[in-house]
C-alpha positions in Angstrom: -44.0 41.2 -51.4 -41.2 40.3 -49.2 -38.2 38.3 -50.4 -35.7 36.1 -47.7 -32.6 34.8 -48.8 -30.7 33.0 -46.9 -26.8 32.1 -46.6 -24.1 30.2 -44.4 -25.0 27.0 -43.9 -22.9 23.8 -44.5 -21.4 21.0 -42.9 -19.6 21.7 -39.5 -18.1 19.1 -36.9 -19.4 19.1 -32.9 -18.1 22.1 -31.3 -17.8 24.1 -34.5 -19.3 27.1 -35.0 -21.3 28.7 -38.4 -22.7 31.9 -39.3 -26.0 32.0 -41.1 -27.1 35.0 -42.9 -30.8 36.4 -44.2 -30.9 39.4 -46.3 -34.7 40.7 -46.8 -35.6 42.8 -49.9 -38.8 43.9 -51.7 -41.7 46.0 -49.4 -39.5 45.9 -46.3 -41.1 49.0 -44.6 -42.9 48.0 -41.7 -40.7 45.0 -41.0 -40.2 44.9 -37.2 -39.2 41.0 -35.6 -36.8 39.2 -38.0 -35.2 35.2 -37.1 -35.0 32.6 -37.2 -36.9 28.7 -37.0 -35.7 25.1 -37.4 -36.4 22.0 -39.1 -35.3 18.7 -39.1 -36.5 15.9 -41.0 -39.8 14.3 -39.4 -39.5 17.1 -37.2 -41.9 20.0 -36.6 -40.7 23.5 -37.3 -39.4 25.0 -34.4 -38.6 28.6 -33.2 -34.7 29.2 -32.4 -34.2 33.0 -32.0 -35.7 36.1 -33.3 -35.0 40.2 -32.8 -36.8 42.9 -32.8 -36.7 46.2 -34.7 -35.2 47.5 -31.3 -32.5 44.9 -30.8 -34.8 43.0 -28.2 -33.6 39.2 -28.7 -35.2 35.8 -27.6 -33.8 32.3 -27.6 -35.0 28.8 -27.7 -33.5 27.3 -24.3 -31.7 25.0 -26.2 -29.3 27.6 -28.3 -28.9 30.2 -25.1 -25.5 30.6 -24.1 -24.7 28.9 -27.9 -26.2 31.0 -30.3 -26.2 34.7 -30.5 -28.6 36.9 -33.6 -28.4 40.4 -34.7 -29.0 42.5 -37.2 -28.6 45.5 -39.7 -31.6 47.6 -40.2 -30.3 49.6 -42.8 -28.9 46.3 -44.9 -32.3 44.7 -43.6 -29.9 41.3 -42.9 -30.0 39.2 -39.8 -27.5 37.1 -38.8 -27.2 34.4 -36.5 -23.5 33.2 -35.2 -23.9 29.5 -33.9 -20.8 28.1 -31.7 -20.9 25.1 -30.2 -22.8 23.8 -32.4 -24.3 19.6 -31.4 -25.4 17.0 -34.4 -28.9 18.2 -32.5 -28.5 21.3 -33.9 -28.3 19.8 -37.6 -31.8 20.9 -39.3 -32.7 23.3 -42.8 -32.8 27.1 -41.0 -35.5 29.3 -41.8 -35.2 32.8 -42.1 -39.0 34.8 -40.7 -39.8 38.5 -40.6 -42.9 39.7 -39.4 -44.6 42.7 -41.1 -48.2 43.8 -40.4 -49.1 40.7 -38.9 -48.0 38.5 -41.4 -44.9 36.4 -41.7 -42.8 35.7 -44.3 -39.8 33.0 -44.6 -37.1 31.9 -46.8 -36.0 28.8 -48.4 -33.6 28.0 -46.0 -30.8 26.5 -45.4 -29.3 23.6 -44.4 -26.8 23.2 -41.1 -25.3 19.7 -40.5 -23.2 19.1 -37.5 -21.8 15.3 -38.2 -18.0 13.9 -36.8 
């Protein structure tokens, strides 16, 4: 069983910045793409960046430039620093990782961007 927890979120005004964090514990071996996804009320899920056991990243188009993940293979924790952050941008993140074709997620947590 995998276990996600995730951290960082709060309230932030427009062009602030937040860093989330998602440590993963439990059978980790065999982990490879860990990220992140997005949901805001009456909203569908949707993907915002993930990263490969390699360090290969991908973005949503609208965090690119904004948002930047990584992570720490040997504290299995991914991060993801958002600047710039928009009231769009407020939504509960969801941490994923991918092991042997299935995919696991935390509780989330939630990112407001409000003046």
């Amino acid at each position: 069983q995998v276990r996600l927890v995730e951290s960082g979120g709060g309230t932030v005004q427009p062009g602030g910045a937040l860093r989330l964090s998602c440590v993963v514990s439990g059978s980790t071996f065999g982990i490879n793409a860990m990220g992140w996804y997005r949901q805001a009320p009456g909203n569908e899920r949707e993907f915002v960046a993930d990263i490969t056991l390699g360090g290969s990243a991908n973005y949503a188009d609208s965090v690119k430039g904004r948002f930047a993940i990584s992570r720490d293979n040997a504290k299995m924790t991914v991060y993801l620093q958002m600047n710039s952050l928009k009231p769009e941008d407020t939504a509960v993140y969801l941490c994923k990782a991918d092991r042997f074709g299935r995919r696991s997620w935390g509780q989330g947590t939630q990112v407001t961007v409000s003046s």
